[in-house]
TIRO-941569 format. One record per atom (N, C-alpha, C, CB): x, y, z. Coordinates in pm, whole numbers, plus 50000, padded with zeros to 5 digits. Each point is the difference from the previous one (the first is absolute). Glycine has a CB too. Example, Ala and Ser with C-alpha at 12.3 -4.5 7.8 and 13.67 -1.06 7.14 Angstrom:
BEGIN
513194943150780 499115011950000 500905012050000 498114988350125 501545022249803 500825011950006 499235010950073 501184993749785 
// end
This chain:
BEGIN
461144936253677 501264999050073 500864988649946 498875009450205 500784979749743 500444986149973 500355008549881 498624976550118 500315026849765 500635004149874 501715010950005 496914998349923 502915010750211 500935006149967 501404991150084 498255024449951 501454966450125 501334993149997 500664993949916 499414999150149 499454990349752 500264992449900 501105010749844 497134983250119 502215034149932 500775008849898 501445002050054 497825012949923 502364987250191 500925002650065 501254991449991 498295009750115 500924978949923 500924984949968 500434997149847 498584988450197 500525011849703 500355007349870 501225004949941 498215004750058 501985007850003 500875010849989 501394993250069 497975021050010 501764972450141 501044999650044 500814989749878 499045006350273 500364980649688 500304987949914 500825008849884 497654981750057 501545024249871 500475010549895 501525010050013 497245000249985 502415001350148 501645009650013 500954992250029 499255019450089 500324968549996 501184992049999 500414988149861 499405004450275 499504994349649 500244995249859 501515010749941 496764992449953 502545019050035 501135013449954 501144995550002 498985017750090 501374983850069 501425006050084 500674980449984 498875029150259 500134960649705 500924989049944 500094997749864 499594990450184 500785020249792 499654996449846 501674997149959 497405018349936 502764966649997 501034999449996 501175004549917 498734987850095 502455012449921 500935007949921 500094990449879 501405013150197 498624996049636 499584993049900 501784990149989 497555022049865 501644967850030 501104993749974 501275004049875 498154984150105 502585023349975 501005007149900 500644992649885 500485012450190 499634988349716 500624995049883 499884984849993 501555019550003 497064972849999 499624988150025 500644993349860 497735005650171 503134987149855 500494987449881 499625000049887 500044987050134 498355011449847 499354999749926 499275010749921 500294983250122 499555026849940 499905013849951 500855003949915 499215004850172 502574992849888 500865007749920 500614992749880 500425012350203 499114973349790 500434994149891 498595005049899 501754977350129 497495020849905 498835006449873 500195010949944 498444992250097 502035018449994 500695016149937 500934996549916 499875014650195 501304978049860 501074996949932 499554994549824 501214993950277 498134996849761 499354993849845 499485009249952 499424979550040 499825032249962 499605005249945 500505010049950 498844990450084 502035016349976 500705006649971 501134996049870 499235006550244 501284979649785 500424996349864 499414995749890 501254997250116 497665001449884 499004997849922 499805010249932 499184986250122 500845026849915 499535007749952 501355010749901 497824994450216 502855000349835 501685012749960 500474988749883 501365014250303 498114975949712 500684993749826 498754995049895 502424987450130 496285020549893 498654996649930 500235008949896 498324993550186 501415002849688 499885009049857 498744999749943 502194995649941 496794997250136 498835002149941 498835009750127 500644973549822 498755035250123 499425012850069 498974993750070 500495018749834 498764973250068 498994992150111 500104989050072 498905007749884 502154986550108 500284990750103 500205008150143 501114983249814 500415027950113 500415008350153 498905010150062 502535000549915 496405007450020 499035002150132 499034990050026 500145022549967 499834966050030 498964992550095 500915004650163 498984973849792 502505024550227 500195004450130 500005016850072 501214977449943 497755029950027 500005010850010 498505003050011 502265002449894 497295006050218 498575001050065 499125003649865 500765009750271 498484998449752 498815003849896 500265014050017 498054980950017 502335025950099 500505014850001 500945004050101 497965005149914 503324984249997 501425000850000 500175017149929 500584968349970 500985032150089 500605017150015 501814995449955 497965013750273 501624991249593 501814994649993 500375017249942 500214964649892 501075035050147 501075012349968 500724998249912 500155005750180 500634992149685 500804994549926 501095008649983 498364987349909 502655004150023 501485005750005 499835014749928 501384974649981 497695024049858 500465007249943 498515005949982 502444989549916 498065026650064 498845005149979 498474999149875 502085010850129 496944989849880 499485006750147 499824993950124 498985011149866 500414977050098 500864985850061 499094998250119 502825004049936 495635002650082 499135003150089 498644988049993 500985027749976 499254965150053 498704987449954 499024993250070 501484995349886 497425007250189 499254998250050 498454993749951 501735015350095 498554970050003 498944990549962 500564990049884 498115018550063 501414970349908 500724991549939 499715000149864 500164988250190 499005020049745 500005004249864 500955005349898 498375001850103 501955011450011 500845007449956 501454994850049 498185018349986 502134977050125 501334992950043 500234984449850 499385007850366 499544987149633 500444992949867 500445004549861 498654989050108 500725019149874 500135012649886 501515001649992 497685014750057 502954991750046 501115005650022 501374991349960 498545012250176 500314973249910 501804991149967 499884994049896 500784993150211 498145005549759 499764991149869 500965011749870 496824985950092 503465025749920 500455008749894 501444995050046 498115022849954 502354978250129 502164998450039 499554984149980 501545022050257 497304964749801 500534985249926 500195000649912 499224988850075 499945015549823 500214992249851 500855006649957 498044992349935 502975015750088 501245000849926 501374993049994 498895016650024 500644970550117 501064994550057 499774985749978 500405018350162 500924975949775 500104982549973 499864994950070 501074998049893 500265001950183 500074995050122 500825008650117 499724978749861 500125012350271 499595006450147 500684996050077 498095002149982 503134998750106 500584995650081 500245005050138 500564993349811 499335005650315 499995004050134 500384995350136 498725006449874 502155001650206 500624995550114 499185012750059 502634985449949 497185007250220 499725010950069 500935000150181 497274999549819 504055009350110 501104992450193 499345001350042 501995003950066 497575012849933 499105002050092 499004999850056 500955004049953 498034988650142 498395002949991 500095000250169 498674985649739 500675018950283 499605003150149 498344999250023 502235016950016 497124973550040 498474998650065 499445000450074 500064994149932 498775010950093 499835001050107 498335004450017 502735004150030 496574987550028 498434996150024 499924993650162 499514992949707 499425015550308 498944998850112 498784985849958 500325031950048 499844960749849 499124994349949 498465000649945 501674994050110 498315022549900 498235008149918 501255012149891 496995003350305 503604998449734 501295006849948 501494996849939 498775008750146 501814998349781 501304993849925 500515008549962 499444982749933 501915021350050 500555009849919 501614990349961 498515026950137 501654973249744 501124997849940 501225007249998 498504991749907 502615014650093 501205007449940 500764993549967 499875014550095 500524990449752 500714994949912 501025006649917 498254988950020 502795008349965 501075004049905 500574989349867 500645013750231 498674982149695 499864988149880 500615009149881 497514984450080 503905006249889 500554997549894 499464993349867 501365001350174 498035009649713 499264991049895 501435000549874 496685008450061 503034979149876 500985001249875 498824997649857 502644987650156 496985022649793 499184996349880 500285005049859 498444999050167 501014993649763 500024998949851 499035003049908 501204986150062 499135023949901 498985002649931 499455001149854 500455006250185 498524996949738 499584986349874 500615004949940 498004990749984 502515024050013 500375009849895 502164993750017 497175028950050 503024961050020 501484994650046 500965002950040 499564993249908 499875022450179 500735007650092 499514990750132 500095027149868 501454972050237 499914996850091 500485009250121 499934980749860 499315021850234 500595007350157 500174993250123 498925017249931 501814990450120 499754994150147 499225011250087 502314984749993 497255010750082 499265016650090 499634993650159 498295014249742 502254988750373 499734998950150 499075005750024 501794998450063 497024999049975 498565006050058 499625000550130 499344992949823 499795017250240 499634999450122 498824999449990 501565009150087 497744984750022 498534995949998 499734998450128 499894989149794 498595019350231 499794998450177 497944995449974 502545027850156 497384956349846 498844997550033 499524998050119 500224994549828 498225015150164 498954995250151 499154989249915 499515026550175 500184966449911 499534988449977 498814994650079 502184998049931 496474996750032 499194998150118 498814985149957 500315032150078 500064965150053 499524985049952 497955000149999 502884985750153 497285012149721 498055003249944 499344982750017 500445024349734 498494971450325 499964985350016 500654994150006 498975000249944 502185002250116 501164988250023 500895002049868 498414980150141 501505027549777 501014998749879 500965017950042 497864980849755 503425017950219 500495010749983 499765008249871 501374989650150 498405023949863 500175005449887 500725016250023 497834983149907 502655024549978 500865009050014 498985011750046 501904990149825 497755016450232 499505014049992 500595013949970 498994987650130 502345014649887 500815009449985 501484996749977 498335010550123 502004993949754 501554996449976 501125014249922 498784970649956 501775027450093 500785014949995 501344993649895 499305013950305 501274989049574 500954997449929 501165006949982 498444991649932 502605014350074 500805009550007 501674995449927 498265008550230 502315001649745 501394997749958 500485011950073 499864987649759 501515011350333 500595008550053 500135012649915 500944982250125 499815032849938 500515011449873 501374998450076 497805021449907 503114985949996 501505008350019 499035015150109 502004992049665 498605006450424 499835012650053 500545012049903 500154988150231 500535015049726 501085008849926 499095002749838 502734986750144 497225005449776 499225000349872 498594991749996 502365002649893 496534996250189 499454990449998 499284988349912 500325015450137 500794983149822 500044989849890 499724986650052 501625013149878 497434975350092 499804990550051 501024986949998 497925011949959 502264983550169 501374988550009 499114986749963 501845011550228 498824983249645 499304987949975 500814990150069 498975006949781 502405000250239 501064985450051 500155000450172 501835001449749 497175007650332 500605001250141 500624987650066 498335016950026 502234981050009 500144984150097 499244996250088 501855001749995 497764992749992 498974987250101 501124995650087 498084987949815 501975021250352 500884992150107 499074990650082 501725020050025 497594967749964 498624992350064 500435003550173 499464974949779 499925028750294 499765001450138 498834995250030 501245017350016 498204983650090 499184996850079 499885006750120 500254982749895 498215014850181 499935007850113 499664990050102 499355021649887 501204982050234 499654992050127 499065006850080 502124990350007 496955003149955 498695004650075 499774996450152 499034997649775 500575015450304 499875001550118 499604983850062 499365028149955 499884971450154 499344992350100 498815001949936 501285002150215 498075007049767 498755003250026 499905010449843 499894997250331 499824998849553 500375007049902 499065007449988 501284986949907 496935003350113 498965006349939 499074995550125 500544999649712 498525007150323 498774996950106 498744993249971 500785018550078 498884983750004 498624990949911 498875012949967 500114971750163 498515029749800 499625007949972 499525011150098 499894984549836 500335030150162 499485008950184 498975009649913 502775004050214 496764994049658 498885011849940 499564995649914 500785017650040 498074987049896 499654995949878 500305000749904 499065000750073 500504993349743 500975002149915 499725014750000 500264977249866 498345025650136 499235018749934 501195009650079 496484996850013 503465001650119 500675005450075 501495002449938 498384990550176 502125000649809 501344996649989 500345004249864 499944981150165 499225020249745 500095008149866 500055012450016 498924986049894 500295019250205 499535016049992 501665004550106 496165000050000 504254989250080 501395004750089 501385001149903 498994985950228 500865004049652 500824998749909 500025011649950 499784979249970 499415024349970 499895015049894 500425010650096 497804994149836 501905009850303 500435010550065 501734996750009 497405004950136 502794983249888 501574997150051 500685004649818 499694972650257 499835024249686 500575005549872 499835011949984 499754983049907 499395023950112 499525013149988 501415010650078 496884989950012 502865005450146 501325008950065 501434995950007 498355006450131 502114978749818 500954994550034 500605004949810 499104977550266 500225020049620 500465002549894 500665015049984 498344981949932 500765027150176 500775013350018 500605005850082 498945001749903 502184985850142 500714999750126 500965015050047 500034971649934 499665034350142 501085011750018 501504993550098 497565021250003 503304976949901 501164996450091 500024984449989 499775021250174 501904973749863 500184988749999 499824989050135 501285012049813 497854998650301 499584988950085 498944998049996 501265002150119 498085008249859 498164995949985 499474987349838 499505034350118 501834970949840 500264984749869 499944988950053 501575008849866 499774986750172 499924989850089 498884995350102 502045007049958 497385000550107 499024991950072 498844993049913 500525016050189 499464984149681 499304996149896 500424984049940 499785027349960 502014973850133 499864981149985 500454994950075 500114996849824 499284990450150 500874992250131 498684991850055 502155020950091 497834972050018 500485012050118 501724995150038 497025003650141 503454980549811 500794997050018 501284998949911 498324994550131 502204999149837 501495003049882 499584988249907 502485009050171 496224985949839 499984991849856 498735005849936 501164975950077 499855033549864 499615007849860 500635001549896 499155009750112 499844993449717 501145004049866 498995003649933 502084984349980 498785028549940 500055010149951 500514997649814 500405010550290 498894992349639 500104998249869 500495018149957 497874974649976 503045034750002 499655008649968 500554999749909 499415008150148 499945006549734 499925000849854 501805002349998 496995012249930 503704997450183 501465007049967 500584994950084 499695020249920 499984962350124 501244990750050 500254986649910 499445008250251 501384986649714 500144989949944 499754988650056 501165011549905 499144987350219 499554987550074 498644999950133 502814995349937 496874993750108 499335001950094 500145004550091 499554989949932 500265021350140 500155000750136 499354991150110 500345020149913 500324977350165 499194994850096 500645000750146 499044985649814 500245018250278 499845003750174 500165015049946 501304977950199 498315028349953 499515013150018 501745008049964 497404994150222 503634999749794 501135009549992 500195001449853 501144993650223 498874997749717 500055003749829 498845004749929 501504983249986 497205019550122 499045004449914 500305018650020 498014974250032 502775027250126 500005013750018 500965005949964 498874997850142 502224993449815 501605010849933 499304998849869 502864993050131 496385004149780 499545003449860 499265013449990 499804975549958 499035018650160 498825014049990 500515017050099 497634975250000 503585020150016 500645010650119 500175011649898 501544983250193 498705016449723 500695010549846 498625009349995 501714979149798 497335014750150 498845006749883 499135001450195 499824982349609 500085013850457 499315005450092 500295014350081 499694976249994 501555022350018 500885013550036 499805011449892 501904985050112 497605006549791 500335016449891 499045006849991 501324992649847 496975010950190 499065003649987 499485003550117 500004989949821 499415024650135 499445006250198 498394998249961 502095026150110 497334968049773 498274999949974 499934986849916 499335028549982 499264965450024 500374989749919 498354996949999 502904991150060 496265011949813 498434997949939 500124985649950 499375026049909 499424968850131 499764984949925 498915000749941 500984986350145 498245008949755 499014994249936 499614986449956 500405018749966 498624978050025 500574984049941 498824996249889 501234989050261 499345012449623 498774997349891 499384981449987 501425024149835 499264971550217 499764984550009 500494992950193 500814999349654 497704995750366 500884995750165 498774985850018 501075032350169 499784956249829 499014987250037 500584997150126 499424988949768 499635005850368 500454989750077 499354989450021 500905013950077 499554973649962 499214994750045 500434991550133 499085003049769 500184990450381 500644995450098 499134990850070 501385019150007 499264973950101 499134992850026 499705004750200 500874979149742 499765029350253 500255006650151 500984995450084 497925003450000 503024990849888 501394997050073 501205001549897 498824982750167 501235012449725 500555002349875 499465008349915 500664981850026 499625028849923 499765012449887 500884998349891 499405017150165 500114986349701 500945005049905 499085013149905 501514972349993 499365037449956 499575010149918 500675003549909 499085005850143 500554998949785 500905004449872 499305013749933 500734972749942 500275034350005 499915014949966 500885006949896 499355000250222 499725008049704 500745008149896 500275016350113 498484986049710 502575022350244 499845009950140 500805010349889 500154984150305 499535027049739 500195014749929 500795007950114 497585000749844 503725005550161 500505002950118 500095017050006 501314975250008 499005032150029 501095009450013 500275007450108 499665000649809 501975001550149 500615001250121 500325013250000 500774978150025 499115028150128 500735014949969 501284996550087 497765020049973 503604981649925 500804996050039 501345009450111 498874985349776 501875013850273 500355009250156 500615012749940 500744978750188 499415023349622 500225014549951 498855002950006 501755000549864 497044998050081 498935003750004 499394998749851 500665013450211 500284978649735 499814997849843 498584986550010 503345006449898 495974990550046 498934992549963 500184988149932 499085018650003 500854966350008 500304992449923 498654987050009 502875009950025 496814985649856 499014993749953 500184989849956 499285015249975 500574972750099 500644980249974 498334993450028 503354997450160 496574991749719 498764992850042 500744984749985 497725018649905 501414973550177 500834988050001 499184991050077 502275010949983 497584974749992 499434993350047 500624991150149 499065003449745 499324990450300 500894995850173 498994987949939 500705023350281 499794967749795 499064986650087 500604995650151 499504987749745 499785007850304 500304997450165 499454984450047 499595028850057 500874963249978 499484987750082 500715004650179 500114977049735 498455025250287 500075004750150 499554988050129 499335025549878 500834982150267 499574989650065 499795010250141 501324975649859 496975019350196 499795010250134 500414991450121 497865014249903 503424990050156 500675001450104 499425007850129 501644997449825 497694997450258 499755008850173 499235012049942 502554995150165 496635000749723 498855011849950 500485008649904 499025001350210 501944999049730 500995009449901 500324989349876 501365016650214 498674988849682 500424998849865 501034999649990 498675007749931 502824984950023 500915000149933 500144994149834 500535001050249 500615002649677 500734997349860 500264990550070 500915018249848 499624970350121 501104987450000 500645000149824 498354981350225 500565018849718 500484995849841 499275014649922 499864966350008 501235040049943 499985008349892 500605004349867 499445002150173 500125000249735 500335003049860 499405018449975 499664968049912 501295036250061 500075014149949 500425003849841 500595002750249 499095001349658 500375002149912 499665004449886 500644990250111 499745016949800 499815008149853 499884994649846 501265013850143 497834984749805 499864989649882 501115003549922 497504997049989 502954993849916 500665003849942 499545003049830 501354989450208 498785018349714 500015003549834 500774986749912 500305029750058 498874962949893 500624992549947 501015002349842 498024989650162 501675021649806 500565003049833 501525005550073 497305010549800 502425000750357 501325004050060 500814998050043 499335005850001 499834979650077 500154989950121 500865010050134 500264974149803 499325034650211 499835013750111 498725000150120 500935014749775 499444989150293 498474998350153 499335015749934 501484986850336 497235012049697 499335010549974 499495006150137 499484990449766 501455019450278 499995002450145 498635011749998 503114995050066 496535006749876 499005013649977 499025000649883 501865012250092 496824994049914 499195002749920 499034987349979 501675017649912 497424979149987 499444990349984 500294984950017 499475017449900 501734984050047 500754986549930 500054993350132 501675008649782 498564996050310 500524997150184 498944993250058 501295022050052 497424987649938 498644994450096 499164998049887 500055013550240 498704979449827 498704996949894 499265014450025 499574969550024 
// end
């Protein structure tokens, strides 16, 4: 009888441990200056092994240009080490960056202006988008998933090296992120379903309930030039291409998450097609990443990047076929 009070009393200690579990410390001082450093650390590095020491052991990067698919830090070194060494020198502004960590979690968004030179004494300019998750491993940050992108011309999708960088920012709710309500296993296996039915959204409201939950959100997409951000500029964009299709198949040849049961991020190669409201058939693959957050038991986007690699000999998005997904 004693044993089963002592279980009882137990349980009670335990549930009320739970239900105080306190709300994490949102964008702690010190958190977001370490992202910050690192992040510049890393966008003006020309040597391959210096820049993945900040990047996990089975980091998930997406790159601008095709195939541009690099997973684990072997092959993610591989990749950049071929575009460094063609380059002298390295120059970088970033108006834009937007952060944002739960402190086991991080995700970056970025719009960075590079000016480089290169050995061969051609020089460019080129505006980049970049959406890192980020997760702090023994106390050190490191990248786990980073998504790279250059806007298209809707019309010719030809890649905009010059889009304008307008720097905004988001005003984040009261209550941006919670503290943890599931496990990470859990919260992986909820991730993949929320991608699973939300990536094959029928209609532009069952879209929307996929972010938020409040108006500090942004939206990287491949056929906008600038950031979107709050729910009204994310829904006059996606209002067009959602209206136009009565069927819509997903696949996903590449899908990582990882969470801590309050903060999520995932990233994905995705194979689409649409049967569109003639009844004609159309076939787009294109990559996503997501830095999410579980709200009152539900999953939302806050921070997303959408987009189509680009052909570097064409410098064109490769909206279809191989070139698109891994």
């Amino acid at each position: 009888m004693r044993r089963n009070h002592r279980l009882l009393a137990a349980a009670a200690i335990g549930a009320a441990l739970i239900g105080a579990a306190p709300v994490p410390n949102f964008n702690d001082p010190a958190d977001v200056a370490a992202i910050f450093a690192l992040e510049a650390r890393i966008a003006g590095e020309l040597d391959a092994d210096r820049l993945i020491a900040d990047y996990a052991e089975d980091a998930v990067v997406l790159d601008t240009f095709t195939p541009g698919v690099f997973r684990g830090r072997a092959q993610i070194r591989d990749g950049f080490a071929t575009q460094l060494a063609k380059i002298r020198s390295l120059a970088h502004t970033a108006p834009e960056t937007i952060v944002a960590t739960n402190g086991t979690f991080g995700c970056a968004a970025m719009q960075i202006a590079f000016r480089t030179e290169m050995k061969d004494g051609t020089r460019f300019t080129m505006n980049l988008r970049q959406l890192d998750a980020l997760k702090k491993v023994n106390g050190r940050w490191q990248i786990v998933q980073q998504h790279i992108s250059l806007p298209l011309d809707p019309k010719t999708q030809r890649a905009l090296l010059d889009a304008p960088i307008q720097p905004r920012t988001l005003s984040w709710s009261a209550r941006p992120v919670e503290a943890p309500s599931t496990t990470p296993a859990q919260a992986k296996a909820e991730i993949r379903l929320w991608m699973d039915i939300g990536g094959a959204s029928q209609g532009l409201d069952m879209l929307m309930g996929y972010y938020g939950p409040g108006d500090d959100l942004l939206v990287y997409d491949s056929l906008h030039p600038r950031a979107l951000i709050g729910r009204k500029e994310v829904r006059g964009h996606y209002a067009a291409v959602m209206n136009s299709y009565k069927d819509i198949k997903l696949s996903m040849p590449m899908f990582v998450a990882d969470s801590d049961g309050a903060m999520g991020v995932q990233i994905n190669t995705q194979n689409i097609t649409l049967t569109l409201n003639d009844g004609t058939a159309s076939n787009v693959a294109l990559r996503q990443s997501d830095c999410m957050r579980r709200i009152g038991g539900k999953w939302y986007s806050f921070l997303e990047m959408v987009s189509y690699p680009v052909d570097q000999a064409a410098m064109k998005g490769m909206m279809t076929g191989p070139g698109a997904a891994e």
